[in-house]
C-alpha positions as CSV (number, residue, x, y, z in Angstrom):
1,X,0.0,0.0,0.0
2,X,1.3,3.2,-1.6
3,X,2.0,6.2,1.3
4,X,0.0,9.7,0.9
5,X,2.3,11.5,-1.5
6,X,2.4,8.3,-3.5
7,X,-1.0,9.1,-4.3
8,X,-0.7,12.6,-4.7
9,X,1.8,11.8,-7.6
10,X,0.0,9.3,-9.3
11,X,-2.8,11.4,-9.9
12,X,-0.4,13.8,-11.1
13,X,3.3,15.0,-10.9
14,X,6.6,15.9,-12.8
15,X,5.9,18.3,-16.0
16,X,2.1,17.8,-16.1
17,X,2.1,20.1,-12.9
18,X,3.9,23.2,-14.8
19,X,0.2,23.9,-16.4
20,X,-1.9,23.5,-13.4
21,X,0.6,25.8,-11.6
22,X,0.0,28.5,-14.3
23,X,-3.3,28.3,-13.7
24,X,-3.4,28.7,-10.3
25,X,-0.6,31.6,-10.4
26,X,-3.3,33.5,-13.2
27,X,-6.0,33.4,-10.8
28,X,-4.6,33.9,-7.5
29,X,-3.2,31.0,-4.7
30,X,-6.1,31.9,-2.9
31,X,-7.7,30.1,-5.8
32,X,-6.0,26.9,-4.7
33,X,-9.0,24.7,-3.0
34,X,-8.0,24.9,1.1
35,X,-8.3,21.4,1.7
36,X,-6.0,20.6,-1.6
37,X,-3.4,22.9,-0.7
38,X,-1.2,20.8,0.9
39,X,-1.4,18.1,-2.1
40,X,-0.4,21.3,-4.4
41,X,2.0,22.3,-2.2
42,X,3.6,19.3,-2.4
43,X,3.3,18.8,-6.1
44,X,4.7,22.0,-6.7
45,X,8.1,21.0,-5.5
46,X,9.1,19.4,-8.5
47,X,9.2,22.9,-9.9
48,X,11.2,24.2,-7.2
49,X,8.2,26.1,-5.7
50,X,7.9,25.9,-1.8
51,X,5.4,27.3,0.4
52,X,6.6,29.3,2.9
53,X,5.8,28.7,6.9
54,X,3.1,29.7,8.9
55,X,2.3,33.4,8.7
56,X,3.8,34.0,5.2
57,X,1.2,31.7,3.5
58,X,0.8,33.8,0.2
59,X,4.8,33.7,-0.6
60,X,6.7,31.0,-1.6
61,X,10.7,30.1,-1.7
62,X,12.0,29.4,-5.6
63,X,15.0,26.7,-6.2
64,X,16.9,27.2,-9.3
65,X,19.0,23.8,-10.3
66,X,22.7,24.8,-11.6
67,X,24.5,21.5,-12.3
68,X,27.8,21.4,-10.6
69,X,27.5,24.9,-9.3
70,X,28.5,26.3,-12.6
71,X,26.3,29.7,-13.6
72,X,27.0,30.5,-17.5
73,X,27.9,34.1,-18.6
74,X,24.6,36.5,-17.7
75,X,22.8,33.9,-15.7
76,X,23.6,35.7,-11.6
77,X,23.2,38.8,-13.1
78,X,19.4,37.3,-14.2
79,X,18.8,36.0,-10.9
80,X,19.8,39.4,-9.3
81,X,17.5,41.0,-11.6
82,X,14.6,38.5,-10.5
83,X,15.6,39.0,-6.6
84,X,15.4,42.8,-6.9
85,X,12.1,42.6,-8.9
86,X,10.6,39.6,-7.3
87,X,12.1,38.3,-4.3
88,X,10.6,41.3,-1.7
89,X,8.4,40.6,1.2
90,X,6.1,42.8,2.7
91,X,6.9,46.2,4.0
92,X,7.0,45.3,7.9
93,X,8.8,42.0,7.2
94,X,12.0,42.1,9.3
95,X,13.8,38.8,7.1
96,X,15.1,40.0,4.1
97,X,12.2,41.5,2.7
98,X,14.0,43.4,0.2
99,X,15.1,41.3,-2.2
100,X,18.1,38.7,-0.9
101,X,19.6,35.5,-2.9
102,X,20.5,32.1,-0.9
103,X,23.7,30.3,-2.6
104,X,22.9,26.7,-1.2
105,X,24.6,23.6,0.0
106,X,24.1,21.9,-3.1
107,X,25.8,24.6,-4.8
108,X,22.5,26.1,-6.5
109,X,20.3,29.7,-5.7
110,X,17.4,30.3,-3.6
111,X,14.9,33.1,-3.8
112,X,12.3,34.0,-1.1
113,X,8.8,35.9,-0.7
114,X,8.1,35.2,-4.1
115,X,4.1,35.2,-4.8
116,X,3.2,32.3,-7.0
117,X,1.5,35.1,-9.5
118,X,5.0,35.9,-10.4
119,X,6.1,32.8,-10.9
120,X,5.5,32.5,-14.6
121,X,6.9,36.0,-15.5
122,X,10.0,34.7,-13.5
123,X,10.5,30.9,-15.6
124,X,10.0,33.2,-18.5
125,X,13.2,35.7,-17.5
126,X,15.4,32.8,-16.1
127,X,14.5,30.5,-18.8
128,X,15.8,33.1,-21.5
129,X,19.4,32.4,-20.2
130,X,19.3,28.7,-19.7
131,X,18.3,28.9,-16.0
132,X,15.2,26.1,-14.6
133,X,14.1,24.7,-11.3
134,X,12.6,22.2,-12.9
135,X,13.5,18.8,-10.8
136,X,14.6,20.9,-7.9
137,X,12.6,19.9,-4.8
138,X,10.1,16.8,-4.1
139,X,11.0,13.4,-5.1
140,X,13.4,13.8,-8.3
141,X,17.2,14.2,-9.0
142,X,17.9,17.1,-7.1
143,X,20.6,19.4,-8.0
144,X,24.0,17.6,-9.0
145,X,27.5,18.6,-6.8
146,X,30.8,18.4,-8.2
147,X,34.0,20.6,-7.9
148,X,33.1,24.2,-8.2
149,X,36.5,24.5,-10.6
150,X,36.6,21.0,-12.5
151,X,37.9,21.6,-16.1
152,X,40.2,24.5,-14.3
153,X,41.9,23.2,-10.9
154,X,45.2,22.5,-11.6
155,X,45.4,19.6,-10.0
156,X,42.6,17.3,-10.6
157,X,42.7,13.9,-11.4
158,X,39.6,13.5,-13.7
159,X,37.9,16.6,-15.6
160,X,34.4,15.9,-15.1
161,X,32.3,18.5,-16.7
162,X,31.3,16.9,-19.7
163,X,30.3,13.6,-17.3
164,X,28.3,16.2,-15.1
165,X,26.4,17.8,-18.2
166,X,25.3,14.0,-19.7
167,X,24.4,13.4,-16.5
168,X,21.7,16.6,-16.3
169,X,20.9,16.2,-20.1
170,X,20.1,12.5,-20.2
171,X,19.2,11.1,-16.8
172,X,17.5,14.4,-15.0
173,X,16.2,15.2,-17.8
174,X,14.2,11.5,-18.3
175,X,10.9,11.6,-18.1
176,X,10.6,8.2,-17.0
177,X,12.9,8.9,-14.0
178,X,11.3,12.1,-12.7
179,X,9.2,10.0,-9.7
180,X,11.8,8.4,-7.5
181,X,10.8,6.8,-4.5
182,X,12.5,9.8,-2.8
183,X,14.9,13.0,-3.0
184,X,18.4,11.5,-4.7
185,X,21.4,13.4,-4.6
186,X,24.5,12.6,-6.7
187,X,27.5,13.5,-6.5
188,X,30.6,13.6,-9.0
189,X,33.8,14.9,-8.2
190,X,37.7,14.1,-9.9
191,X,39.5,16.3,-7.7
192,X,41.9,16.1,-4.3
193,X,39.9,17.7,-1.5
194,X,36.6,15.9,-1.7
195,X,34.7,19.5,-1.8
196,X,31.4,17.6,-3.3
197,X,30.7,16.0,-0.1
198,X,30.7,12.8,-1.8
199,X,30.1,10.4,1.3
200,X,26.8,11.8,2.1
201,X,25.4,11.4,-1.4
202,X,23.0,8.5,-2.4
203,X,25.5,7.9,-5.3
204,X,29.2,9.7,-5.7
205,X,31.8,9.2,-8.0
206,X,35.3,10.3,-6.5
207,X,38.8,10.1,-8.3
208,X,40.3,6.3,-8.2
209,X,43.3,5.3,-10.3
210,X,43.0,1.4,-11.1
211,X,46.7,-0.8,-11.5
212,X,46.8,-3.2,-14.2
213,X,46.7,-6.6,-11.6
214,X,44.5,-9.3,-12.0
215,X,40.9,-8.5,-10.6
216,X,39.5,-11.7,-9.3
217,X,35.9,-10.8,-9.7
218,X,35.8,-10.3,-13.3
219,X,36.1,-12.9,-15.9
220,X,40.1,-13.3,-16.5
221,X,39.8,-12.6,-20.7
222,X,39.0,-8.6,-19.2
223,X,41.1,-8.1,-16.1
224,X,42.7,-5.3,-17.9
225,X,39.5,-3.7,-19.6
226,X,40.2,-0.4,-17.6
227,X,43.9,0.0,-17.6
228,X,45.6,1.6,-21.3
229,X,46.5,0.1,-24.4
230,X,50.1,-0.3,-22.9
231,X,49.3,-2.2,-20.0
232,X,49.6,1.7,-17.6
233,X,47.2,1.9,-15.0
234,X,44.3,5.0,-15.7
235,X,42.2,7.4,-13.5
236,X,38.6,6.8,-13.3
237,X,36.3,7.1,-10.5
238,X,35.0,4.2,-7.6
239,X,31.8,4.1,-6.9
240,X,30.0,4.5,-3.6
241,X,26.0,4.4,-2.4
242,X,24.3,5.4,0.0
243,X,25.1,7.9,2.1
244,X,23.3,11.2,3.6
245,X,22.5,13.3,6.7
246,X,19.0,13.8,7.6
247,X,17.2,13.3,10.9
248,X,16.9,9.5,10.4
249,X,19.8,7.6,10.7
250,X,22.4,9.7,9.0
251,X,25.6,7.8,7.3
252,X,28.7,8.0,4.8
253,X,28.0,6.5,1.5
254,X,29.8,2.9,1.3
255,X,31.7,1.2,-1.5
256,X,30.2,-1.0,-3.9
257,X,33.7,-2.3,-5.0
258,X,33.2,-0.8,-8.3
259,X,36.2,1.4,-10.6
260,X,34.8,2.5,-13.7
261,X,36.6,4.5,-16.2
262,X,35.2,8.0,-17.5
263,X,34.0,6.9,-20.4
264,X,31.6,4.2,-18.7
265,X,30.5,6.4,-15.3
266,X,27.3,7.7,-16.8
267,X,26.1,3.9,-17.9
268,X,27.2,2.9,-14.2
269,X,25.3,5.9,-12.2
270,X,22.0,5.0,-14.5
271,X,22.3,1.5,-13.8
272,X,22.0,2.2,-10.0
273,X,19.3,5.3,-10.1
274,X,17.3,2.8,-12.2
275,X,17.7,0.0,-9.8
276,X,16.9,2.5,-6.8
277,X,13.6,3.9,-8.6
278,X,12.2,0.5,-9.5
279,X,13.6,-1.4,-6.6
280,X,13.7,1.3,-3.7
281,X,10.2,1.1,-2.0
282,X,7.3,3.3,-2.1
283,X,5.0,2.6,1.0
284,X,7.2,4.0,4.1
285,X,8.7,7.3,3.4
286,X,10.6,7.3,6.6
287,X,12.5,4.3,5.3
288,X,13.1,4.7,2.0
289,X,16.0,7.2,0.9
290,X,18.7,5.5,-1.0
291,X,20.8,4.7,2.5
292,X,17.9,2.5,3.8
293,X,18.0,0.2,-0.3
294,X,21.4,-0.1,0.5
295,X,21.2,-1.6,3.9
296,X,18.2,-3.7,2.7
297,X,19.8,-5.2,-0.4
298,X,23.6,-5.0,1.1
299,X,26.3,-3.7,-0.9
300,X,27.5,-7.0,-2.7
301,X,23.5,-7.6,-4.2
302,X,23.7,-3.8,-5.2
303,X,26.8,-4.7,-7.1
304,X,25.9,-7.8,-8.7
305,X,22.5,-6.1,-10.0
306,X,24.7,-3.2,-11.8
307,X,26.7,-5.9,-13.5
308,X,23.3,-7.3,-15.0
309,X,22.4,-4.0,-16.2
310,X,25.5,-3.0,-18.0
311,X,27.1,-4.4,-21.3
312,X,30.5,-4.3,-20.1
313,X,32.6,-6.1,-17.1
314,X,32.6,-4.5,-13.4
315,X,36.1,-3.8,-12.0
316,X,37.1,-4.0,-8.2
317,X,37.6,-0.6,-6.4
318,X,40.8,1.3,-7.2
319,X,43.0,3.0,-4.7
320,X,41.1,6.4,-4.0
321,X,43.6,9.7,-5.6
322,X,41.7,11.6,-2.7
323,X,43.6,13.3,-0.2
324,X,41.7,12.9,2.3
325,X,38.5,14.1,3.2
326,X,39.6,17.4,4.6
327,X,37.6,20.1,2.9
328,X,35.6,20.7,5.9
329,X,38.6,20.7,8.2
330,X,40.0,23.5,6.1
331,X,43.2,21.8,6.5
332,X,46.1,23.8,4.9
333,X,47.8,22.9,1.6
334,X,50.5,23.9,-0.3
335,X,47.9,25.7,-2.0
336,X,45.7,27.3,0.9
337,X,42.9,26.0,2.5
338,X,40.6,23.2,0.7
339,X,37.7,25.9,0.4
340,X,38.8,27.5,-2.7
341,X,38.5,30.8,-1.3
342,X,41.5,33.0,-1.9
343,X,43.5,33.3,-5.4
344,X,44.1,30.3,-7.4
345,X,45.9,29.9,-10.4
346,X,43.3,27.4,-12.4
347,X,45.7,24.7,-15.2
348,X,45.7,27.2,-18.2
349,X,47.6,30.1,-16.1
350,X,44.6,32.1,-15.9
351,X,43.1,32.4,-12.3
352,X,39.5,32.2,-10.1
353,X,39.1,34.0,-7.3
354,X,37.1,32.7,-4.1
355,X,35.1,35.3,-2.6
356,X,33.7,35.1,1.3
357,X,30.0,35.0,1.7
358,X,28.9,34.4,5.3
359,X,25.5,31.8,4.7
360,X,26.0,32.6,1.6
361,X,22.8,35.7,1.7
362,X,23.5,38.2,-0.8
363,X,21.9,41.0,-1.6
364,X,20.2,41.4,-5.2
365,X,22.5,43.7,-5.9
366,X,25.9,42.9,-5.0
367,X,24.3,39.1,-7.0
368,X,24.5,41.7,-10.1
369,X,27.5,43.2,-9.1
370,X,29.5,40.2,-8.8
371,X,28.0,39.3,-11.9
372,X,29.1,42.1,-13.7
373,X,32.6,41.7,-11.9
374,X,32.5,38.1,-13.6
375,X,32.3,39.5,-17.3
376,X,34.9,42.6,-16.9
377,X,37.9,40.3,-15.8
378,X,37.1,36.6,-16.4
379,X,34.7,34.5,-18.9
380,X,31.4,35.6,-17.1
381,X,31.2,32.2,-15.5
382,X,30.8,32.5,-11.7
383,X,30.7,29.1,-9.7
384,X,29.1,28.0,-6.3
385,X,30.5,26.1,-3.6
386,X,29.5,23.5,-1.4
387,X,30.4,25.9,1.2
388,X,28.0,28.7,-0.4
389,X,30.9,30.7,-1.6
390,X,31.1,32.3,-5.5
391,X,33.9,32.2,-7.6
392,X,35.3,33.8,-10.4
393,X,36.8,31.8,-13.0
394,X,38.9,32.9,-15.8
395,X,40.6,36.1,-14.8
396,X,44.1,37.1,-16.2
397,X,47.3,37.9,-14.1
398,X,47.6,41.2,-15.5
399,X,44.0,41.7,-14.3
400,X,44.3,40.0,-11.1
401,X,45.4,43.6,-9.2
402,X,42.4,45.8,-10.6
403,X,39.5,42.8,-9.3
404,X,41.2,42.6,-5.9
405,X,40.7,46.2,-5.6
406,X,37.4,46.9,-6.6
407,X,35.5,47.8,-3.5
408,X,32.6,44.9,-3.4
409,X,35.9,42.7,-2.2
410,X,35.8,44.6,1.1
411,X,32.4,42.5,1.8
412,X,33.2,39.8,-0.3
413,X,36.8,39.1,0.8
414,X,39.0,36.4,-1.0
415,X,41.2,36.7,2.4
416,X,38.5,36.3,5.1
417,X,39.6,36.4,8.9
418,X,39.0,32.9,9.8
419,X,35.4,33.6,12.0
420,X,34.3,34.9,8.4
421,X,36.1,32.3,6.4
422,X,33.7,29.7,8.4
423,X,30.5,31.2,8.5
């Protein structure tokens, strides 16, 4: 027997809601039946549209999805733009009523006191630069982490940008996997510091190199499938499951003794969300995030299910490239602290900078300021941290001097004192 919200999406959920939304935004949410508002309320979520609590029941909070915390060239400064014209509360509101921006944990934006009459105008102005909340709340593919600078760190094992954008394209953008059993967070990083979190992700990919020995649990005519034509070991990612915070029994992801090379991670990571959404459980919603399927199935079952669902051989783990998992120590490198504020020079000689941003609030104009910073001295890109800090990517030496001085770095410092640095 299916739980509440079960039903609610059965009788309808995903896309189909987009149009009922409309409706409801044209004629008002008062219009929205009283003793169906919490079914709505709850479908709405796919679209990144939450109700607000008690008290503030005609505004909502908007969730925009950015995979990997990259922003394109003009996308903040579109999202400041909707902030200042949209996100504003009412005059006597004391929490940020006058239009603020939220850079999240899972390196994406939030908006508040947005009224869901606006909501359309708003899809329309972020959806003109390649912005969406689509698949952003309720039980879908939320946002995807990875490292804020892959395709620029200097020192990362694995570039995995172009994994990170199949992944978005193909597997949150499938229809047929929009209704999981619940949230699912993924996780795909190829660098040192582990700055995606990976171990409390339902799946993560980190950086594993695998050594051309013989792998006893594939069949001997492939041993070497994933090492080079040569016989040299190659970098690729292991595989864990599992993991998450939460109130209910919180946990690190665990391995499933799987190394897969770049070019089969995607085929992997939709073998196992397939598995989850057909095999994960439906009727008790307290039990069934991805870390309770693990425990029920155990980690070898997992493994031998993703081996019938791919077309090529399963290695053993590799030895994990990783550091260590000392992001959120801030441990010091020869490079600084593993937060990625501070100047860095990225593997092309250019340089991001990390800017402080305590909770990461912003102000809807500083958003456009530091949008506007973004174009004048780097590519226009600005990226998001796990730790809610933006950085800009891109930016010449020769410019390096003029950005450090411009004054908006006096409140978004890329040299923190450490109270700030933490916040």
């Amino acid at each position: 027997m299916s739980n509440q919200k079960e039903d609610w999406k059965d009788g309808l959920y995903g896309d189909d809601v987009r149009g009922k939304l409309i409706e409801f935004a044209e004629s008002g949410w008062e219009s929205i039946p009283g003793d169906e508002r919490e079914k709505w309320f709850s479908r709405f979520k796919f679209w990144g549209v939450f109700h607000q609590r008690s008290g503030q029941e005609s505004y909502f909070m908007l969730r925009l999805t950015n995979c990997g915390g990259v922003l394109e060239p003009g996308q903040l400064r579109a999202i400041g733009e909707v902030a200042r014209d949209y996100a504003t509360g009412p005059v006597d509101n004391p929490e940020f009523g006058d239009g603020w921006i939220d850079f999240t944990t899972r390196q994406s934006v939030q908006l508040h006191w947005i009224k869901l009459e606006d909501v359309p105008a708003i899809w329309e102005r972020l959806e003109s630069v390649g912005v969406s909340t689509r698949s952003s709340g309720g039980d879908t593919m939320r946002n995807i982490s990875g490292c804020p600078v892959a395709g620029n760190d200097a020192t990362e094992y694995v570039e995995t940008r172009p994994l990170l954008d199949r992944i978005q394209a193909n597997l949150r953008g499938d229809d047929a996997l929009c209704d999981m059993p619940r949230k699912f967070n993924i996780s795909v990083t190829g660098c040192r510091e582990g700055c995606a979190q990976d171990a409390i992700n339902d799946v993560a990919l980190e950086p594993a190199r695998k050594l051309d020995d013989a792998d006893e649990r594939r069949p001997s005519s492939n041993r070497n499938a994933s090492s080079s034509d040569d016989g040299e070991p190659v970098r690729g990612f292991n595989l864990r499951a599992g993991g998450g915070l939460g109130g209910r029994e919180p946990r690190r992801a665990r391995s499933l003794d799987v190394f897969v090379r770049p070019d089969r991670a995607y085929d992997v990571v939709r073998a196992f969300v397939e598995l989850y959404h057909e095999e994960g459980g439906r009727e008790n919603r307290n039990k069934n995030r991805a870390r309770f399927f693990v425990d029920d199935w155990g980690t070898d079952a997992i493994r031998e299910a993703l081996v019938e669902r791919t077309d090529f051989p399963l290695d053993t783990a590799g030895t994990n490239l990783r550091d260590g998992y000392t992001y959120n120590a801030g441990e010091p490198t020869e490079r600084g602290k593993h937060d990625h504020v501070g100047v860095h020079e990225q593997a092309d000689g250019r340089y991001y900078v990390g800017l402080s941003t305590p909770v990461g609030r912003v102000p809807a104009a500083e958003a456009i300021e530091l949008a506007d910073l973004a174009a004048e001295y780097g590519s226009g890109e600005v990226r998001l941290t796990r730790r809610q800090n933006p950085l800009l990517v891109d930016v010449p030496g020769e410019s390096l001097d003029d950005l450090l001085a411009e004054p908006l770095l006096e409140t978004h410092a890329p040299d923190p004192d450490l109270f700030t640095r933490g916040a």
